[in-house]
VEXMIKE-419691 format. One record per residue (C-alpha): residue in three letters; x, y, z. Coordinates in Angstrom, 2 decimals. Each point is the difference from the previous one (the first is absolute). Layout:
N
<"ala"; <X; Y; Z>>
...
//
This chain:
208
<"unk"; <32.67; -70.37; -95.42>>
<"unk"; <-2.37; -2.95; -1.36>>
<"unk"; <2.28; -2.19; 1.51>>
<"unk"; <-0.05; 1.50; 3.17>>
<"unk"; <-3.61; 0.27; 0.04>>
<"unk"; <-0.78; -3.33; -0.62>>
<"unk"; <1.78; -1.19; 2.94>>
<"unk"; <-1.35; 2.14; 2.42>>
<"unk"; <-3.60; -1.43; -2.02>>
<"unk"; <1.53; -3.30; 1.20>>
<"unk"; <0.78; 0.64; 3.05>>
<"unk"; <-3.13; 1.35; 0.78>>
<"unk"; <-1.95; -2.84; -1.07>>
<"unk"; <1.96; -2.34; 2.10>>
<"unk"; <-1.22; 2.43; 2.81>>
<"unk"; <-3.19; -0.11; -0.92>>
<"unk"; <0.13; -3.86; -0.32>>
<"unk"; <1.67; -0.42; 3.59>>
<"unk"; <-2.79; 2.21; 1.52>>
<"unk"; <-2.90; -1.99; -1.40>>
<"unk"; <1.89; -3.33; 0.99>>
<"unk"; <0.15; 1.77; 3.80>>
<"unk"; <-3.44; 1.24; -0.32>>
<"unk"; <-1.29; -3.88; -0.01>>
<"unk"; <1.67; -0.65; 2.89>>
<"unk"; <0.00; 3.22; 2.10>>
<"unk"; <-2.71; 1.51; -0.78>>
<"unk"; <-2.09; -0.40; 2.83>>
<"unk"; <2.53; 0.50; 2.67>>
<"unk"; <1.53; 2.78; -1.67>>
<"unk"; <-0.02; 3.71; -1.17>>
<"unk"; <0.15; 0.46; -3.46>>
<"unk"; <3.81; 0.41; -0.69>>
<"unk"; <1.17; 3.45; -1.14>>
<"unk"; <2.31; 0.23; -2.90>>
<"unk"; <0.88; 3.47; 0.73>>
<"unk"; <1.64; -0.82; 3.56>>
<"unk"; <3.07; -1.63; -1.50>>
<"unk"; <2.01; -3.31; 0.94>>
<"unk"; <-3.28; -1.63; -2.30>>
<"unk"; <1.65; -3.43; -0.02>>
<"unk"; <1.43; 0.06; 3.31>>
<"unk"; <-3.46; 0.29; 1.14>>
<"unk"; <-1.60; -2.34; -2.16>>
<"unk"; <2.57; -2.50; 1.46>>
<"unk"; <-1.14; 0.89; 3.42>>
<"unk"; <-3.61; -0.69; -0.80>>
<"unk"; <1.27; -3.53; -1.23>>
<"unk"; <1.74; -0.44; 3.04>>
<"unk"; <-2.91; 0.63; 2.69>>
<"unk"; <-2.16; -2.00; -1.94>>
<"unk"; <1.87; -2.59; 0.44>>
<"unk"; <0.78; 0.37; 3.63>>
<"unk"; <-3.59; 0.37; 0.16>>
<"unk"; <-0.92; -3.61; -1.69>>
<"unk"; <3.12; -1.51; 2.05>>
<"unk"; <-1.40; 1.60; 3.38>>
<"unk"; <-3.66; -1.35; -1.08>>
<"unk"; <1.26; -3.55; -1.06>>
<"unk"; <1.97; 0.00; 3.02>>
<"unk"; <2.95; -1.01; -2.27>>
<"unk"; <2.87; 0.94; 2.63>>
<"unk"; <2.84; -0.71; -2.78>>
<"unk"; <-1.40; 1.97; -2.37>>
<"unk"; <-0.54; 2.72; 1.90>>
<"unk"; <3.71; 0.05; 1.24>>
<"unk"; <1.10; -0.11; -3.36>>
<"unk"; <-1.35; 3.07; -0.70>>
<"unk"; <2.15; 1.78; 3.05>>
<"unk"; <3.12; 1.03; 0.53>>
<"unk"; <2.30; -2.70; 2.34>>
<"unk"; <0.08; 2.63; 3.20>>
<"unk"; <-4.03; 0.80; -0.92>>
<"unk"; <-1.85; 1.43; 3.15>>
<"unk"; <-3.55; -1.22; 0.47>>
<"unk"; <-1.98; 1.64; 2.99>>
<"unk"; <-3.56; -2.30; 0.15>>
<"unk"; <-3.52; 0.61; 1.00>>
<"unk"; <0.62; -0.80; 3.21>>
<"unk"; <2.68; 2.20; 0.49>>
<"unk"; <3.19; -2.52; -0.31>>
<"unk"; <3.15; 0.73; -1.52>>
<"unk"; <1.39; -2.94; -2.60>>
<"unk"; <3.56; 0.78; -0.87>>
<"unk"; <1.52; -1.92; -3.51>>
<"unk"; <-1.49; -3.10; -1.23>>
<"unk"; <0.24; -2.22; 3.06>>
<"unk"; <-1.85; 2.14; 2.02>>
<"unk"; <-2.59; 0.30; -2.33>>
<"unk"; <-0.16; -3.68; -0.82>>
<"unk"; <-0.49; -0.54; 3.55>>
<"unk"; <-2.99; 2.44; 0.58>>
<"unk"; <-1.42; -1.62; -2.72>>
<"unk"; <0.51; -3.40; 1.35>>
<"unk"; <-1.52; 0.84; 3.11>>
<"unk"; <-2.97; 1.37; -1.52>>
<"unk"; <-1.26; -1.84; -2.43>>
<"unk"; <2.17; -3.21; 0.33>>
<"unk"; <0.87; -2.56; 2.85>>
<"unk"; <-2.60; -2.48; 1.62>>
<"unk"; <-2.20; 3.02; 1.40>>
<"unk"; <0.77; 3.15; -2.40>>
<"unk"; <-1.90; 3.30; 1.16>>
<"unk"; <-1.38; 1.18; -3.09>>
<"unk"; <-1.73; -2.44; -3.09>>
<"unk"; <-0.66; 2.26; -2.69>>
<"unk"; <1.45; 3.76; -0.94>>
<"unk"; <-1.22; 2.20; -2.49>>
<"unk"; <0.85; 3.24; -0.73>>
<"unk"; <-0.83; 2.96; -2.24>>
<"unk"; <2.24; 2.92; -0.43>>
<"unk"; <-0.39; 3.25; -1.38>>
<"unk"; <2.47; 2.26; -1.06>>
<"unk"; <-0.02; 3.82; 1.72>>
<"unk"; <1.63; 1.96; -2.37>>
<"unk"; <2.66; 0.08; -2.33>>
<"unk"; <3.62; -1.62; 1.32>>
<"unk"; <2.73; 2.58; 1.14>>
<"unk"; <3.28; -0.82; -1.11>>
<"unk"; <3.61; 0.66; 1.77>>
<"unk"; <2.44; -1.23; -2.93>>
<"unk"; <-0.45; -3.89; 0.02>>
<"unk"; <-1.75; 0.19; 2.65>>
<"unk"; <-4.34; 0.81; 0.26>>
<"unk"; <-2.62; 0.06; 2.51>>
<"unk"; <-3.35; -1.18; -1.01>>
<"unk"; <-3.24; 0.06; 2.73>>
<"unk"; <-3.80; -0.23; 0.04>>
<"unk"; <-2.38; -2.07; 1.86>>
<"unk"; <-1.59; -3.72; 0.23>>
<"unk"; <-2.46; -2.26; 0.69>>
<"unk"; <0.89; -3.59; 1.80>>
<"unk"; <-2.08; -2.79; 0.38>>
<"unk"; <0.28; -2.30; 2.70>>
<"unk"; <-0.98; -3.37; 0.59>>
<"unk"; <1.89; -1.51; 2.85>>
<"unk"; <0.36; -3.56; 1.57>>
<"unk"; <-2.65; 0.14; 2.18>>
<"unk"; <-2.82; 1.30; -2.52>>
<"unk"; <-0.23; 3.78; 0.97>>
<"unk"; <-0.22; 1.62; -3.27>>
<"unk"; <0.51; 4.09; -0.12>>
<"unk"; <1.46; 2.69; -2.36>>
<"unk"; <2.83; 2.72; 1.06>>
<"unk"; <0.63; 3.27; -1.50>>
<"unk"; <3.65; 1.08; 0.46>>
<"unk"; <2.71; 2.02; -1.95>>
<"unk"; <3.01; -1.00; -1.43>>
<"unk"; <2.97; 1.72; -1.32>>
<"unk"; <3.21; -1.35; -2.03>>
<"unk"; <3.24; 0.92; -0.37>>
<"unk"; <1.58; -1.68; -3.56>>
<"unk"; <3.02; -0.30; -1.06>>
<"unk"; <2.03; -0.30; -3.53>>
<"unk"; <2.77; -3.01; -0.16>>
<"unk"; <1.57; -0.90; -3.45>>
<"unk"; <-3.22; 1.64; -1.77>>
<"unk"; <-2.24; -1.69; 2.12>>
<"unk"; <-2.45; 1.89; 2.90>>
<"unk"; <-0.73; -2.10; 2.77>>
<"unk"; <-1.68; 0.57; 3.67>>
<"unk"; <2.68; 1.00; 2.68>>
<"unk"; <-2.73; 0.95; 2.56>>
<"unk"; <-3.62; -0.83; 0.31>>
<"unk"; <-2.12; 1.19; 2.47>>
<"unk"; <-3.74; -0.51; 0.90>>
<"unk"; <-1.97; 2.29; 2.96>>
<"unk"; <-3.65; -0.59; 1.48>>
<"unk"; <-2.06; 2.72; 1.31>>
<"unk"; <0.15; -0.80; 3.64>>
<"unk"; <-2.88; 1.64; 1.30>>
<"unk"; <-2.31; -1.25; -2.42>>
<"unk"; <0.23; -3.57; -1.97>>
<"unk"; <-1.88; -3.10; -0.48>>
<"unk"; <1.73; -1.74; 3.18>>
<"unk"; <-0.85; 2.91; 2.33>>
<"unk"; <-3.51; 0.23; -1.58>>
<"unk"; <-0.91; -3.98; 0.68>>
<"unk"; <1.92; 0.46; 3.53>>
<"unk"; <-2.09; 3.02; 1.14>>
<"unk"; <-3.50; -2.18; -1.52>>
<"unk"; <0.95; -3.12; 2.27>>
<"unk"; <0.49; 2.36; 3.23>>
<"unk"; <-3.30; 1.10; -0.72>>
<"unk"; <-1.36; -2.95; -0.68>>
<"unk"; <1.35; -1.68; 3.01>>
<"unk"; <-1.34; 3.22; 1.68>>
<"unk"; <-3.48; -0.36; -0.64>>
<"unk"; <-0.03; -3.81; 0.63>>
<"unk"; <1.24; 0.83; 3.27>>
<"unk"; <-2.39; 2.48; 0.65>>
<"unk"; <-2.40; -2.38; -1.07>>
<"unk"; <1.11; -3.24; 1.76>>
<"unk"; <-0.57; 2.93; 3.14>>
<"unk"; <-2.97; 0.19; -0.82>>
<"unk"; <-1.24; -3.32; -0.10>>
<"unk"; <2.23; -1.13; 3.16>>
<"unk"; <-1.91; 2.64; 1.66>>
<"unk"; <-3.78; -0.63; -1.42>>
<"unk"; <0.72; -3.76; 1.27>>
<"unk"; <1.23; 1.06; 3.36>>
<"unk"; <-3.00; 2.25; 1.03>>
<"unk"; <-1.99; -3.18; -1.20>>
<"unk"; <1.99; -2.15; 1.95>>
<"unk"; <-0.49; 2.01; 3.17>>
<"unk"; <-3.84; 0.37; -0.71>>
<"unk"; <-0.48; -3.62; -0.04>>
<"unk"; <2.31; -0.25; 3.27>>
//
């Protein structure tokens, strides 16, 4: 009984250990992990794992970030495009951020976890929400908030990202905002270029 005792002692210190190690790195884009759900180091691994996709993602470290995915991973992007397998995504990222006049310069982003995973056998779905910074090519700077949702899987002990997929609130985001201030910007400057097109004309015709 001591015996037996002392290594469930052990193996909840090693719990205990693991949670404080996560608790540096996820703790502010996290919930505080729940022993009592179950699957504690499955989770724990899962943490690891979107951490890191989140530090690839914000170094803009393609490679890395397609290590961490399954071969036949599914990426669906901000801007609603569809990257099948590693060559697909390679390419989006080329396009973007590479090649003599790449779209976007800098990409940060900060994710937060919405709840606790739900697992299907070696398989989980993780979701929550994020924050991405933008600085693009041409020096417009702006912030999105969008969801995002995951679909992991296990391979040889090992959970990796099968499907990753980010959505932006259409009807209201920082693009739409900025759009909607230039039209009325451009409004009133037309309404005031009126104005003063009209103010010189009378004068014109009073001189005449």
């Amino acid at each position: 009984m001591r015996q037996i005792g002392m290594v469930e002692l052990t193996r909840t210190l090693v719990l205990a250990v693991l949670m404080l190690s996560c608790g540096w790195v996820c703790a502010a884009t996290a919930p505080v992990l729940d022993p009592s759900g179950g699957r504690v180091e499955d989770r724990l691994q899962l943490r690891t794992l979107l951490d890191q996709m989140e530090k690839a993602i914000s170094n803009l470290d393609v490679e890395a970030a397609i290590q961490l995915m399954q071969p036949d991973a599914v990426v669906t992007w901000q801007n609603a495009e569809v990257s099948h397998g590693p060559e697909q995504i390679r390419a989006y990222y080329n396009r973007m951020i590479k090649g003599s006049t790449p779209i976007v310069k800098k990409f940060s982003p900060k994710a937060t976890l919405g709840g606790p995973a739900v697992f299907y056998s070696d398989s989980a779905v993780a979701y929550g929400t994020t924050v991405d910074t933008f600085e693009l090519s041409d020096g417009l700077s702006f912030q999105l908030k969008a969801a995002w949702s995951t679909t992991v899987t296990k391979t040889d002990g090992q959970w990796k990202v099968a499907a990753l997929h980010f959505s932006t609130n259409l009807f209201d985001n920082a693009l739409l905002n900025s759009a909607e201030r230039l039209i009325w910007i451009a409004a009133v400057a037309a309404f005031a270029a009126g104005l003063l097109l009209a103010w010189l004309g009378l004068r014109l015709t009073r001189k005449a």
